[in-house]
Phi, psi and omega in degrees: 000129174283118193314144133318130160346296193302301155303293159333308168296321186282339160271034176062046182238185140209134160240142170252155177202113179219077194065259191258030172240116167250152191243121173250150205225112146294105226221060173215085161291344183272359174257020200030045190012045151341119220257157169196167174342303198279336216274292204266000170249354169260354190277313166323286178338288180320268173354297183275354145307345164292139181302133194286001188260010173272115182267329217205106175246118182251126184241110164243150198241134119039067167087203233257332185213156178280329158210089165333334182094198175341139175265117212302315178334302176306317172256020137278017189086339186259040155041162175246094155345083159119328203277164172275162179280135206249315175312324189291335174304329201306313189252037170246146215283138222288349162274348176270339197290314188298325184273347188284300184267358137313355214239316204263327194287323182329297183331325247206300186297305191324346187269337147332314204296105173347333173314317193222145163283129159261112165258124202263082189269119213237144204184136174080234154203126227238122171268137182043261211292352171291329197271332200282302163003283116354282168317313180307321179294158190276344196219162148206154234228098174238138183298163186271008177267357182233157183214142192241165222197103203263054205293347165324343161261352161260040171225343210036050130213198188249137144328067216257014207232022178076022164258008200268338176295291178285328150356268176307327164284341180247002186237335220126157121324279177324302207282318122038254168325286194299315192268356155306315200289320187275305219101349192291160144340097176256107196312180173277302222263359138238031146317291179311290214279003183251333165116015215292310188281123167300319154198123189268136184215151181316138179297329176270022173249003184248043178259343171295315186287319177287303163339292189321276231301303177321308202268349169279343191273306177309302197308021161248156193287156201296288215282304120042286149313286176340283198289331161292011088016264161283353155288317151337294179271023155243042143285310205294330192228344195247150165325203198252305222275282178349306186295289188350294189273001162268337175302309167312299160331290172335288169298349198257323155311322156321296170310300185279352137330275212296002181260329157307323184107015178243000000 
C-alpha cells in the first residue's frame, strides 16, 4: 500500500501517479530539502508499493534545489523532531550500524529496478545524499544552475547510501575519487561533459525537458524497455557469453509477448 498524504508529508514528501508516471516531490523548501530517515524509509515504501502500470518515475525537489543532502539537525546534536538520531549510531554496536543503514539505502536502491526508468530533475543543488540520490536514477535531467557536491568526507564520512557504484560507472575511478576526495563543486556543464547529466538546459525549461524526455520514454513498448533495462545493467558485471545468452533469453520473451499481443 502506498504511504498516506499524512505519512508522505512527515517525511518531507509529495507523490503524484497520472497513469504511467509517478512524481516524487522533495517536498521541505524551507529545509532546502534536507533528508532525514523517515524520508529513505517512505521512499522504499513508495518503491515497493508502485503499480506494475508505473513506467517512468521522476524525482524532484521543492522551492530553490533539489537536495541539501543530510539534514544537519541530525549529527550536530540538536536533533530533528520525530526523527532517529544519526548520532546516536556513531557508539552504537556495529551490527545495528550496519542493519540501520541497510535500511536507509533500500530509499535509494528500488529505483533500480527495470520495472520502471527513474529521472532525476535536479535544479540548484543537490548534496551528499541529494547527489546519491541522483546517482540513484537511470537519467538525470539538469538545470544549467546545479551543481553536485559529494560532501561526506570533509564532514569524516563516506558516501554511504549507494551512490559510489553508479558513481564510479558513469565517470570512472579516477575521476570518482577526485571528485568524493575534495568534496568539490561539480557545475551542470561539467556534469554534461562527465556524463553525470543526461542532459543540461536553461533552468526554465526544466520541466519542460523532462516531460519531452517522459513522453519519448512512454511511446516505445513497455515490456520492451523493460527487458533492455536489465540488460543493460547485467551488462556492467557479466561476461560476453553470459550477456549473449541473457539477450536471447530476453528475446525469445519477447516473441512470445508479441505473438500474444503485447
Amino acid at each position: 500500500m502506498l504511504p498516506d498524504a499524512e505519512t508522505l508529508a512527515a517525511s518531507r514528501l509529495a507523490l503524484d501517479i497520472d497513469g504511467p508516471v509517478a512524481t516524487i516531490t522533495l517536498n521541505a523548501p524551507e529545509r532546502r530539502n534536507s533528508m532525514v530517515p523517515s524520508m529513505w524509509h517512505t521512499l522504499a515504501d513508495i518503491g515497493s508499493a508502485l503499480s506494475e502500470d508505473v513506467r517512468v518515475v521522476v524525482l524532484r525537489g521543492a522551492g530553490e534545489c533539489f537536495s541539501a543532502g543530510l539534514d544537519t539537525g541530525l549529527i550536530n546534536g540538536k536533533g530533528v523532531p520525530g526523527e532517529e538520531a544519526i548520532l546516536d549510531l556513531m557508539t552504537a554496536p556495529e551490527q545495528e550500524i550496519l542493519d540501520t543503514i541497510d535500511g536507509y539505502q533500500r530509499g535509494f536502491t528500488w529505483l533500480n529496478d527495470p520495472r520502471f526508468i527513474a529521472i532525476a530533475e535536479v535544479h540548484g543543488y543537490a548534496i551528499g545524499a541529494g547527489f546519491q540520490l541522483a546517482l540513484a536514477c537511470d537519467l538525470r535531467v539538469v538545470a544549467d544552475d546545479a551543481w553536485f557536491c559529494m560532501k561526506e568526507p570533509a564532514l569524516g564520512l563516506v558516501p554511504d547510501l549507494a551512490g559510489t557504484k553508479p558513481l564510479v560507472e558513469l565517470v570512472g575511478y579516477s575521476r570518482a575519487l577526485e571528485i568524493c576526495a575534495t568534496a568539490r563543486q561539480v557545475p551542470a556543464s561539467e556534469a554534461a561533459d562527465l556524463g553525470l547529466a543526461t542532459v543540461v538546459v536553461p533552468a526554465a525549461e526544466l520541466s519542460e525537458a523532462t516531460d519531452d524526455l517522459v513522453q519519448a520514454l512512454l511511446a516505445t513498448n513497455a515490456g520492451a524497455v523493460r527487458e533492455t533495462t536489465a540488460l543493460l545493467q547485467s551488462a556492467l558485471t557479466e561476461d560476453l557469453d553470459g550477456q549473449r545468452l541473457l539477450e536471447r533469453t530476453a528475446q525469445a520473451r519477447r516473441f512470445r509477448a508479441l505473438a500474444a499481443g503485447g
